[in-house]
C-alpha positions as CSV (number, residue, x, y, z in Angstrom):
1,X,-8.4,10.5,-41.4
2,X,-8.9,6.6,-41.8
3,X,-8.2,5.4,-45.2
4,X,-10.0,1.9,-45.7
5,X,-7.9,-0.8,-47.1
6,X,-8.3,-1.6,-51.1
7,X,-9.2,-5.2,-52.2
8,X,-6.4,-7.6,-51.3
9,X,-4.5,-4.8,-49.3
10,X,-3.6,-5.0,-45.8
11,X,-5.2,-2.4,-43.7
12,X,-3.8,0.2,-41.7
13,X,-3.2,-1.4,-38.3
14,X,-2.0,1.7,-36.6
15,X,-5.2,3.5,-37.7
16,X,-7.1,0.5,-36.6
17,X,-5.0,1.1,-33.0
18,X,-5.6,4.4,-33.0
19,X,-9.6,4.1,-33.5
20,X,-9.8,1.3,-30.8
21,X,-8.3,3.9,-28.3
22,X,-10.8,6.7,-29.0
23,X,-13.5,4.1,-28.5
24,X,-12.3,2.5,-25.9
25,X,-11.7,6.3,-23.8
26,X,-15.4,7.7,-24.6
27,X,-16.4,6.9,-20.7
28,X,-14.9,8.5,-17.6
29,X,-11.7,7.3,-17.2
30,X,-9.9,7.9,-14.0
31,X,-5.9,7.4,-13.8
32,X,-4.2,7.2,-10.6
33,X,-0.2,7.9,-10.2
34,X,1.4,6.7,-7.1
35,X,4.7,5.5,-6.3
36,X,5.2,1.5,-6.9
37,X,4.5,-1.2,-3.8
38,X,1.0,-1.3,-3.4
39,X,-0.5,-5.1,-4.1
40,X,-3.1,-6.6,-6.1
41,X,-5.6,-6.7,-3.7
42,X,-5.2,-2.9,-2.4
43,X,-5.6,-1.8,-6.4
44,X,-8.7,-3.9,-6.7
45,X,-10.0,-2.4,-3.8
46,X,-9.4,1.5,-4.5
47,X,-10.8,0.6,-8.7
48,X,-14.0,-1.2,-7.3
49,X,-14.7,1.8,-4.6
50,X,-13.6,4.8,-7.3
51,X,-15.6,2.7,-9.9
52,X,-19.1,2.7,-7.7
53,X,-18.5,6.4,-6.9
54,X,-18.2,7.6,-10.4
55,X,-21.2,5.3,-11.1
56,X,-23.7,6.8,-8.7
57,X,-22.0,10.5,-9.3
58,X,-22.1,10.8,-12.9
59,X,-24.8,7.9,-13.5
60,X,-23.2,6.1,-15.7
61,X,-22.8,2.4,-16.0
62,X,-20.2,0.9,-14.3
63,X,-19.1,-1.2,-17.3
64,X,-18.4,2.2,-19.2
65,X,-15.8,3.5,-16.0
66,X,-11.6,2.6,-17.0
67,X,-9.2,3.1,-13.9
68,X,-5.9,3.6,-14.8
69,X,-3.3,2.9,-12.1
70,X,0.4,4.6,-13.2
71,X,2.8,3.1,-10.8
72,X,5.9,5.3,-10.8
73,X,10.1,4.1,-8.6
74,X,9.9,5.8,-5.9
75,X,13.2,7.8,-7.1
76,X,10.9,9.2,-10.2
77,X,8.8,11.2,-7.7
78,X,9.8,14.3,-5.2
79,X,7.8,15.6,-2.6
80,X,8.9,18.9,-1.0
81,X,12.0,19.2,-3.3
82,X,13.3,15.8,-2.0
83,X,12.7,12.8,-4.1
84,X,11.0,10.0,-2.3
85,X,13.3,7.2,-2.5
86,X,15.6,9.9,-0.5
């Protein structure tokens, strides 16, 4: 529970954190993990496409639609028992 701040008190900024999160995650939100390397450009690309997918899906606004990209070293991730940067 969020206790609001009394006259002349500072408020609770880690509440205030906490609330902006919940707000913020309401929508579809989409997180992608993949091994680091890929550029800019190639993650625009892949959050514009997944964006107007899960637009015209679900029929939401695009606005509302957070992609998340988790980039991960290469020696973080194994594939087949054998870690990637292997």
């Amino acid at each position: 529970m969020v206790r609001k701040a009394k006259s002349g008190e500072e408020p609770d900024k880690t509440a205030m954190h906490l609330s902006f999160h919940a707000e913020v995650y309401s929508m579809p939100v989409i997180t992608i993990q993949m091994s680091e390397g890929k550029t800019a450009d190639q993650k625009r690309t892949v959050a514009a496409e997944i964006t107007r997918t899960v637009a015209e899906t679900f029929g939401v606004d695009p606005a509302a639609i957070i992609v998340i990209f988790n980039e991960l070293p290469r020696e973080n991730i194994a594939k087949s028992g054998k870690l990637l940067s292997d």
